[in-house]
C-alpha positions as CSV (number, residue, x, y, z in Angstrom):
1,X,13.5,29.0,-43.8
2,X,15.6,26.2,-42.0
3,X,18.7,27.2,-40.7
4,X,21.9,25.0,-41.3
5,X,22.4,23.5,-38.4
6,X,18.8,22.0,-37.9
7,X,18.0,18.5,-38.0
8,X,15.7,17.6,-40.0
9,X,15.7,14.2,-42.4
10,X,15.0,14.9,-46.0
11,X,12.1,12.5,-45.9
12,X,10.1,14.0,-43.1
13,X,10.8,17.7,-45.4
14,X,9.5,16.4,-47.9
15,X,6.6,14.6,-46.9
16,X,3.2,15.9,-46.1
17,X,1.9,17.5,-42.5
18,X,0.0,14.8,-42.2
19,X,2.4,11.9,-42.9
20,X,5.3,14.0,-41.3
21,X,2.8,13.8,-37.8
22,X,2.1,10.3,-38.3
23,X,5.6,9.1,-38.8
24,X,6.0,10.9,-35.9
25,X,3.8,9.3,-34.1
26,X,5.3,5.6,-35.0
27,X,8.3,6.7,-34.3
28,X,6.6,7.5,-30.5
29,X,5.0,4.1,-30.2
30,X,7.7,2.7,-30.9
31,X,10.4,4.1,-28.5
32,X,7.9,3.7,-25.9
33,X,7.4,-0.1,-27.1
34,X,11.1,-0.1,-26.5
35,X,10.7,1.3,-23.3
36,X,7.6,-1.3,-22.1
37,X,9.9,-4.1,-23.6
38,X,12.7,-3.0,-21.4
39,X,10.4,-2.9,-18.5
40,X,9.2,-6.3,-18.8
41,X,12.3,-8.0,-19.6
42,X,14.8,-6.2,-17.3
43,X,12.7,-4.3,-14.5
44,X,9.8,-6.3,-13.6
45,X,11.4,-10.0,-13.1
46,X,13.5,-8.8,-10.0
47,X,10.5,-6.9,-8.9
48,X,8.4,-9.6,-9.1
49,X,11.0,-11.8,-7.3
50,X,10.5,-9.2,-4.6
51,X,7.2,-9.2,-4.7
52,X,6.5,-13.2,-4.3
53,X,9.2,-13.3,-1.8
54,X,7.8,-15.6,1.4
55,X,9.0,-13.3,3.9
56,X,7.4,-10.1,2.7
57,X,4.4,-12.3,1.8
58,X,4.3,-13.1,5.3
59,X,4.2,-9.7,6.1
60,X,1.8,-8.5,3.4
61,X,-0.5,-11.5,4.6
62,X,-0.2,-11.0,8.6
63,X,-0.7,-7.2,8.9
64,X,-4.1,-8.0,7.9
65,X,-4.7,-9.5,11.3
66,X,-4.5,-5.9,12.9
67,X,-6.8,-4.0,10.2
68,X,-9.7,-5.0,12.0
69,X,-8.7,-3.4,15.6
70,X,-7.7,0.0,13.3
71,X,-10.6,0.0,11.2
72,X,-12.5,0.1,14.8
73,X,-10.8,1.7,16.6
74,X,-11.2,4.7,14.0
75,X,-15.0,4.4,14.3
76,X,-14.4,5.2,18.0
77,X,-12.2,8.5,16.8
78,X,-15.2,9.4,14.4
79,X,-17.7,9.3,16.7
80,X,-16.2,11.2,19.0
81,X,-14.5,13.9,17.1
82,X,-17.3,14.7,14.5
83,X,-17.0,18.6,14.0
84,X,-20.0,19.7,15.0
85,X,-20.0,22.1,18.0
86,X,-23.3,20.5,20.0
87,X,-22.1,17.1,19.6
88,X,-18.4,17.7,20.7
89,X,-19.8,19.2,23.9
90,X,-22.1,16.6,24.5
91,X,-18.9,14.3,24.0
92,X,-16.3,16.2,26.3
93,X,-17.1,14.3,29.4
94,X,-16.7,10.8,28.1
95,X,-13.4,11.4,25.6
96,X,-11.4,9.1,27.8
97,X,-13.9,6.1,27.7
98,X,-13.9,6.9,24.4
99,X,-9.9,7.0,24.4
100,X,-9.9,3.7,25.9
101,X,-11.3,1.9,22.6
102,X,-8.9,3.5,20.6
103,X,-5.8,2.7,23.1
104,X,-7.0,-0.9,22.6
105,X,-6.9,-1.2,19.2
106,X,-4.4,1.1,17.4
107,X,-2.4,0.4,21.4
108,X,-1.7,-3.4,20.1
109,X,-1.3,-3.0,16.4
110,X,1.8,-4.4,16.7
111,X,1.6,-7.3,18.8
112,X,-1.1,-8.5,16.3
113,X,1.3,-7.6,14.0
114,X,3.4,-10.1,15.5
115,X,0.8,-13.0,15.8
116,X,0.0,-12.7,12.5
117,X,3.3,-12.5,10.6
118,X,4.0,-15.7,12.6
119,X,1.3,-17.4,11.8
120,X,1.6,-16.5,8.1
121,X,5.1,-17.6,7.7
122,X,4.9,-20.7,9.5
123,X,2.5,-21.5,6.7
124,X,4.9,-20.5,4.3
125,X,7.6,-23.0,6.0
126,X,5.1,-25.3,6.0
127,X,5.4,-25.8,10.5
128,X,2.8,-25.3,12.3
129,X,0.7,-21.9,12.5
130,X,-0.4,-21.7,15.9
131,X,2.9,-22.9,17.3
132,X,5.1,-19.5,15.1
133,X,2.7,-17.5,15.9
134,X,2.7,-18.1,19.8
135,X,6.7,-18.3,19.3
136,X,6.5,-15.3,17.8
137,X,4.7,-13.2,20.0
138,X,6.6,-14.7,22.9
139,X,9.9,-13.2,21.5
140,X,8.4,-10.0,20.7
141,X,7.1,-9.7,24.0
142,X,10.5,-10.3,25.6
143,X,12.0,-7.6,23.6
144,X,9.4,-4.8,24.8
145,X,10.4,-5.0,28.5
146,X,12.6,-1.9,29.5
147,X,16.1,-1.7,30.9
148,X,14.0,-2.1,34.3
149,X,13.0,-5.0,33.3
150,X,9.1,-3.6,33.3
151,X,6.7,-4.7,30.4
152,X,7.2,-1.0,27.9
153,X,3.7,-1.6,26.1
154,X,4.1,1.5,24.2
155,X,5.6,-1.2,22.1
156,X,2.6,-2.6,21.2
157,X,2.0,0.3,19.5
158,X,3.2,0.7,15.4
159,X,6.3,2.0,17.4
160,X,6.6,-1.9,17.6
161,X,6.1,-2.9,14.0
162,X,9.1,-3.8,12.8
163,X,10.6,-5.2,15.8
164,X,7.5,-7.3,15.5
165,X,8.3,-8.7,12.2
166,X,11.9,-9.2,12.8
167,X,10.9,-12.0,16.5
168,X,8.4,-13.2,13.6
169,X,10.9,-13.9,11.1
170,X,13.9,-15.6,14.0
171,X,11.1,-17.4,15.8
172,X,10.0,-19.3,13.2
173,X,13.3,-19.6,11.5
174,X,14.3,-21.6,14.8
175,X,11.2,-23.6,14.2
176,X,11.5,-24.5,10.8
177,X,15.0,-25.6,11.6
178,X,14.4,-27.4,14.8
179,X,11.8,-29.5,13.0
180,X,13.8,-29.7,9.6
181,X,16.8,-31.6,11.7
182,X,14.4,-33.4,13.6
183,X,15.4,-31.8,17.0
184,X,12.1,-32.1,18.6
185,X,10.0,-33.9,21.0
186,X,7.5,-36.4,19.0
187,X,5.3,-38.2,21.4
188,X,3.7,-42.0,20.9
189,X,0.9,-42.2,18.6
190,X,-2.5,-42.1,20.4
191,X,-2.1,-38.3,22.1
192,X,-3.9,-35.8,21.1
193,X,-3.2,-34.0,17.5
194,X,-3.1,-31.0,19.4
195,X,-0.9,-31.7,22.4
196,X,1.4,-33.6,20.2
197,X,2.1,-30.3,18.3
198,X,2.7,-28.4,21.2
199,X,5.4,-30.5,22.1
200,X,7.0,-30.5,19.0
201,X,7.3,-26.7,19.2
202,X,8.8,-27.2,23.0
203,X,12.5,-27.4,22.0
204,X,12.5,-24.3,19.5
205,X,10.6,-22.3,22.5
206,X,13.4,-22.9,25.1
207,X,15.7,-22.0,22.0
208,X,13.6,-18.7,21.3
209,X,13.0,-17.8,24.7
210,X,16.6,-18.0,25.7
211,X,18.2,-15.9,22.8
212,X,15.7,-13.0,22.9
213,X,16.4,-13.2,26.8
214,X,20.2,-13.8,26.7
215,X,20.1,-10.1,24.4
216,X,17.9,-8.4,26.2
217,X,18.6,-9.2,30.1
218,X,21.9,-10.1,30.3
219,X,23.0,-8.2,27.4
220,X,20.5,-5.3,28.3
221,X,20.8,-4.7,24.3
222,X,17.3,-2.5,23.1
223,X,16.3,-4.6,20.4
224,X,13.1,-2.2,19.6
225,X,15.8,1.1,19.6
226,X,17.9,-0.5,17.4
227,X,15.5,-1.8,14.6
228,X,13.8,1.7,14.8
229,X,17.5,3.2,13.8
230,X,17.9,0.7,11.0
231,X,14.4,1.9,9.7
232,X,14.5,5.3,10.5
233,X,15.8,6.0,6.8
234,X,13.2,4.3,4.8
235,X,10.6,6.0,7.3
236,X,12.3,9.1,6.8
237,X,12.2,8.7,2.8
238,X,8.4,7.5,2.5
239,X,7.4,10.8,4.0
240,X,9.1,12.9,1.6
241,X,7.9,13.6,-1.2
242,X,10.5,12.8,-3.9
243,X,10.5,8.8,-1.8
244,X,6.6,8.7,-2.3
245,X,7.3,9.5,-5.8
246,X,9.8,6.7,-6.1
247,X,7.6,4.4,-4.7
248,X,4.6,5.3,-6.8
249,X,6.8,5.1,-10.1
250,X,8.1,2.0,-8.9
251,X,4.6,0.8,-8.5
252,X,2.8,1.9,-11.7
253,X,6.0,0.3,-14.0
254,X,4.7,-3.1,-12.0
255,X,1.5,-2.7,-12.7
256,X,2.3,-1.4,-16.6
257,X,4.0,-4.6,-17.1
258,X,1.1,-7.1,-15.3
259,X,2.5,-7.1,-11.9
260,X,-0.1,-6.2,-8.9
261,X,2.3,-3.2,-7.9
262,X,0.6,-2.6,-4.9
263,X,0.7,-5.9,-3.3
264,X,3.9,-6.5,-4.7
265,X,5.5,-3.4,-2.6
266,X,2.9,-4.3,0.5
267,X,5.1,-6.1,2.2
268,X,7.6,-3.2,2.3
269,X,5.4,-0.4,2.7
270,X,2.8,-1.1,4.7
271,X,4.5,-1.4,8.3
272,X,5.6,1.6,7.3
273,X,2.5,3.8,6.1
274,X,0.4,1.5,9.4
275,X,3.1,3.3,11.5
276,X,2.2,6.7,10.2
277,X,-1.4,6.5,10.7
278,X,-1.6,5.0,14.0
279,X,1.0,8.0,14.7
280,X,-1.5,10.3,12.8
281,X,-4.5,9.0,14.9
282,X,-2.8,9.0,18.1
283,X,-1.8,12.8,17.7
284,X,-5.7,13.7,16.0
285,X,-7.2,11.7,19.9
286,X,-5.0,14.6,21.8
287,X,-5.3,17.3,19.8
288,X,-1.8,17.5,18.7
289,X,-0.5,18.4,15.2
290,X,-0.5,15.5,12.6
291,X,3.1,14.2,12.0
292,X,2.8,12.2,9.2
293,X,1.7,12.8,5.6
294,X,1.8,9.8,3.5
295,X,0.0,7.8,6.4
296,X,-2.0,4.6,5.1
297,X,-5.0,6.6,2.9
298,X,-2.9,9.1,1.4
299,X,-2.1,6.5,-1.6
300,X,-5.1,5.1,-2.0
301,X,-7.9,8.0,-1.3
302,X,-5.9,10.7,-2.6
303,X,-3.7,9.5,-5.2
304,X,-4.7,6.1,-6.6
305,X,-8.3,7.9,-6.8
306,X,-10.7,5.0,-9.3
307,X,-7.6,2.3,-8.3
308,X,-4.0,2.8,-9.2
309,X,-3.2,5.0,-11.6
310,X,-5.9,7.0,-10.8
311,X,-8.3,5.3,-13.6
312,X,-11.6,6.1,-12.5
313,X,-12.0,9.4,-15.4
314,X,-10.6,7.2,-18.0
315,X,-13.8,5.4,-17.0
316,X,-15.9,7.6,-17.1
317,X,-14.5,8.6,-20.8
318,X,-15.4,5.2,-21.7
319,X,-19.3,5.8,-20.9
320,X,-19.5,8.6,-23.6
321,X,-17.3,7.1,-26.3
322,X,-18.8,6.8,-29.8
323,X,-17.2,3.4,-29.4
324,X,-19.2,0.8,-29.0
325,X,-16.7,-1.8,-27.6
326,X,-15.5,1.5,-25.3
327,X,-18.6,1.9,-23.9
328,X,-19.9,-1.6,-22.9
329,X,-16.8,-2.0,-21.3
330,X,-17.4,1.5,-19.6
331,X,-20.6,0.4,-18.5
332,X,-19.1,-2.7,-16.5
333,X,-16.1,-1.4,-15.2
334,X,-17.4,1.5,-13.4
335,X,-19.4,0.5,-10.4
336,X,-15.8,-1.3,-9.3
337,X,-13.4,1.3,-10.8
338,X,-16.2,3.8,-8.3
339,X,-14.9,1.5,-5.4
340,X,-11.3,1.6,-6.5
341,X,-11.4,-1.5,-8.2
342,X,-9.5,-1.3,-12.1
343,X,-9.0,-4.9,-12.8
344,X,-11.4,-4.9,-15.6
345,X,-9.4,-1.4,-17.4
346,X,-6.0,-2.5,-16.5
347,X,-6.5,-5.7,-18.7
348,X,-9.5,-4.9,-20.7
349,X,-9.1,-1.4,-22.2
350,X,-5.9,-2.2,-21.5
351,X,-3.6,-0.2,-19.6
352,X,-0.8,-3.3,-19.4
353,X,1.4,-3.3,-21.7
354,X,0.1,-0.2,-23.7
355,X,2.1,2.2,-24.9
356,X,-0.5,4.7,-26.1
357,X,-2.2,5.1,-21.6
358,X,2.0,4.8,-20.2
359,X,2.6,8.4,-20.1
360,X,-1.1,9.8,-18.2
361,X,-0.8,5.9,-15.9
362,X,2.6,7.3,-14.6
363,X,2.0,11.0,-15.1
364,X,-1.4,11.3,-13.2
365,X,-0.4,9.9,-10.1
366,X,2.5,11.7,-9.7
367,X,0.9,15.2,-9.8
368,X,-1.4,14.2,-7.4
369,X,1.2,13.0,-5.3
370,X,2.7,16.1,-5.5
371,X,-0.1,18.8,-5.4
372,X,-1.5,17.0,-2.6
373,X,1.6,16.8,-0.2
374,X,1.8,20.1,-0.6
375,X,-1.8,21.2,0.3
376,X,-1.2,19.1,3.3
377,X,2.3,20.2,4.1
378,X,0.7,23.8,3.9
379,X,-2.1,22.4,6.6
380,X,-5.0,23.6,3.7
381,X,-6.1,20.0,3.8
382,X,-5.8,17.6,7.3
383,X,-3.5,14.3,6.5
384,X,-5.2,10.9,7.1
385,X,-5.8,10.0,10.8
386,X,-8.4,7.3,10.6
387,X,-8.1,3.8,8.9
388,X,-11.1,3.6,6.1
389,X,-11.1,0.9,3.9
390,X,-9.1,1.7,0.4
391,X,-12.5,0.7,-1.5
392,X,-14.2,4.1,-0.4
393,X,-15.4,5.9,-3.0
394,X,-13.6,9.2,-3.8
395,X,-15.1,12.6,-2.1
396,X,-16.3,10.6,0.9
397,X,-13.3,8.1,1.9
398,X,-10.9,11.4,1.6
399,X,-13.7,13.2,4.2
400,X,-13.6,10.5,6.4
401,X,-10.0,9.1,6.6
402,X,-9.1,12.9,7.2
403,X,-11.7,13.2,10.3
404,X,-14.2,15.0,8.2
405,X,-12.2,17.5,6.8
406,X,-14.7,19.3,4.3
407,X,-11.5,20.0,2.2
408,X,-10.5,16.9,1.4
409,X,-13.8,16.2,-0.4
410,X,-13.5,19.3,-2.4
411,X,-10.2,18.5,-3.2
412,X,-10.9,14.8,-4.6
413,X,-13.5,16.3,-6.7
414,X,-10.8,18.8,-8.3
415,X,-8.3,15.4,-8.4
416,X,-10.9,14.1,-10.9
417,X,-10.7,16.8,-13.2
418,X,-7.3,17.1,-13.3
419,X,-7.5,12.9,-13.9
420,X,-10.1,13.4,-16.7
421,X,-8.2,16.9,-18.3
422,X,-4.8,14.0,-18.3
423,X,-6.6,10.7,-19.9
424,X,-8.5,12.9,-22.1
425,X,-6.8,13.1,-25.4
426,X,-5.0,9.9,-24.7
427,X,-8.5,8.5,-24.7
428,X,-9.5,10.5,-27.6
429,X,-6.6,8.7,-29.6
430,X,-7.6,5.1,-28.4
431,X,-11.1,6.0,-29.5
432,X,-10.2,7.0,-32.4
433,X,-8.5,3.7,-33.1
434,X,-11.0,1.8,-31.7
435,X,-13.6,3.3,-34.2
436,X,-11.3,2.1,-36.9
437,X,-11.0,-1.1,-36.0
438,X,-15.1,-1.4,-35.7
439,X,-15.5,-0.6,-38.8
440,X,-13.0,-2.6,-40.4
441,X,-14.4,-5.6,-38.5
442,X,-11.4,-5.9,-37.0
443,X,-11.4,-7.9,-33.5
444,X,-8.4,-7.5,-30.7
């Protein structure tokens, strides 16, 4: 018996259960077609703009220069603190030559840093590479002296980072516009390519070199402090959890709507999740408790687990499905989407632009986010302290980026259920649909 007040329209009363549910559900598809609409037309082209922006490019682009020196340097923590009692003995007496491998590389992420944001945006400007990127690291290295005037090389250290990027971006802003007007020193045809440039770049050096050392000698202003306050929010908000969640919403709408979220946001984020783990790995070398939790590996081993959106089950749906189209997609997708790689779901099955995957795409993520920051806040699972490439597999690159914490595999493995239990009956639907369409000889 329906009471007065209920809302009900005399159409969906009178109709059938089965045409009330499937009103119902184009009613659904199309609010969320509403909903993707709005996301590509209003959300995604400032995002993108973001996204392609030089600058952040720049930065995106030249922390790869320091990956290297991490990625090794973390082999040197992993071979000297695997947990096994016989081994950690044998190690004890050569932990500081061991130390001093790891001081080298995650000790000067950010003077790489520096070199290559420099070098990437003068490419960007279209000056010279070599010259902004030894501008660059000139001005950054002026800034990391002290107030006694002594070289601070803890600096160099992802303490440094964005200090690092901002003597990249004035350095070769005072190049670009030395050369743009023309205020440079061109020598006669017939010298050296090579020494020629390095002329040009002479003027903008003096310029460089005496602004950085006007603010920091005379001036005695910290430039490294004050950056480090500016930051200090957005650092603040990427370790909590409901900023990680931003972020992560923020990056699977890009990616819903055809946008690479994750390099899109790169240039953003990843000073700031580099600066976590070098923090993290630092603090794992002395025994010390971990202080970051959403360090570089937390997004992509434990929460983007198959690529973003955590895809990999959806995948492995695909190589049981009655369909036929389902499964010989399946069957070529999932040696990538098992090394993080979902190109070949996101626009074959697809994910973009589909109403029908939007809800477990954002959904998934999220509760991994969240279940996982809070097995690590509670110290049942070690955060990441050790750079490993994002194309790990799941179960071992969580083991390894967490310095062989045992519970971190067990707890990817338990990620992919609760993936596969969430695409489930969203793939189930799809299939279904599929089916239809194979029989009807129907073709996408």
């Amino acid at each position: 018996m329906l009471a007065k007040g209920d809302r009900i329209s005399s159409t969906l009363v009178s109709a059938s259960l089965p045409q009330a549910l499937v009103e119902l559900q184009k009613e659904g598809l199309f609010q969320m077609n509403k909903f993707m609409n709005w996301i590509q037309d209003s959300l995604m082209p400032p995002l993108a703009k973001v996204g392609n922006n030089k600058y952040l490019t720049a930065v995106r682009d030249g922390l790869v220069l320091a990956l290297p020196a991490i990625i090794s340097g973390s082999v040197f923590l992993i071979i000297a603190n695997i947990p096994i009692p016989a081994w950690q003995k044998f190690m004890t007496p050569y932990m500081n030559d061991m130390g001093a491998a790891v001081n080298a590389s995650f000790g000067i992420i950010s003077l790489l840093a520096s070199i290559g944001i420099g070098y990437s945006l003068s490419k960007a400007l279209e000056v010279n590479p070599l010259n902004g990127a030894g501008l660059s690291v000139m001005a950054f290295i002026i800034s990391s002296f002290n107030n006694k005037l002594v070289l601070d090389t803890n600096n160099f250290t992802s303490t440094g980072l964005f200090t690092a990027i901002f003597c990249a971006f004035i350095s070769v802003l005072i190049y670009k516009l030395f050369v743009k007007k023309n205020w440079v020193i061109r020598l006669p045809q017939g010298v050296p390519p090579t020494v020629s440039a390095s002329f040009v770049s002479l003027a903008p050096a003096f310029v460089t070199l005496l602004l950085f050392w006007i603010v920091k000698v005379p001036l005695g202003f910290d430039i490294n402090h004050f950056i480090q306050t500016i930051f200090s929010p957005l650092l603040f908000a990427l370790n909590s959890l409901p900023g990680f969640m931003v972020y992560m919403l923020i990056v699977s709408l890009l990616w819903l709507a055809g946008v690479h979220g994750d390099m899109a946001t790169e240039g953003i984020t990843d000073p700031i999740f580099l600066q976590f783990l070098a923090a993290n790995a630092t603090a794992y070398a002395h025994h010390q408790p971990i202080p970051y939790i959403t360090a570089a590996g937390f997004t992509s081993l434990f929460v983007e687990v198959g690529g973003t959106g955590a895809t990999l089950m959806l995948v492995f749906w695909m190589l049981f499905s009655k369909s036929k189209t389902y499964k010989s997609l399946g069957r070529i997708a999932f040696p990538s989407a098992l090394f993080e790689i979902n190109e070949p779901i996101m626009f074959g099955f697809p994910i973009v632009m589909n109403p029908l995957t939007m809800i477990p795409y954002i959904l998934v993520p999220q509760i991994l986010a969240i279940t996982t920051y809070a097995l690590m806040a509670a110290h049942l699972i070690r955060p990441a302290v050790l750079m490993v490439p994002w194309t790990m597999p799941p179960i071992i690159g969580p083991m390894m980026a967490t310095g062989w914490d045992w519970r971190a595999g067990v707890w990817s493995v338990v990620e992919l259920a609760i993936a596969g239990a969430m695409y489930y009956p969203f793939f189930k639907v799809a299939e279904k649909q599929m089916l239809h369409k194979e029989a009807a000889g129907i073709e996408d």
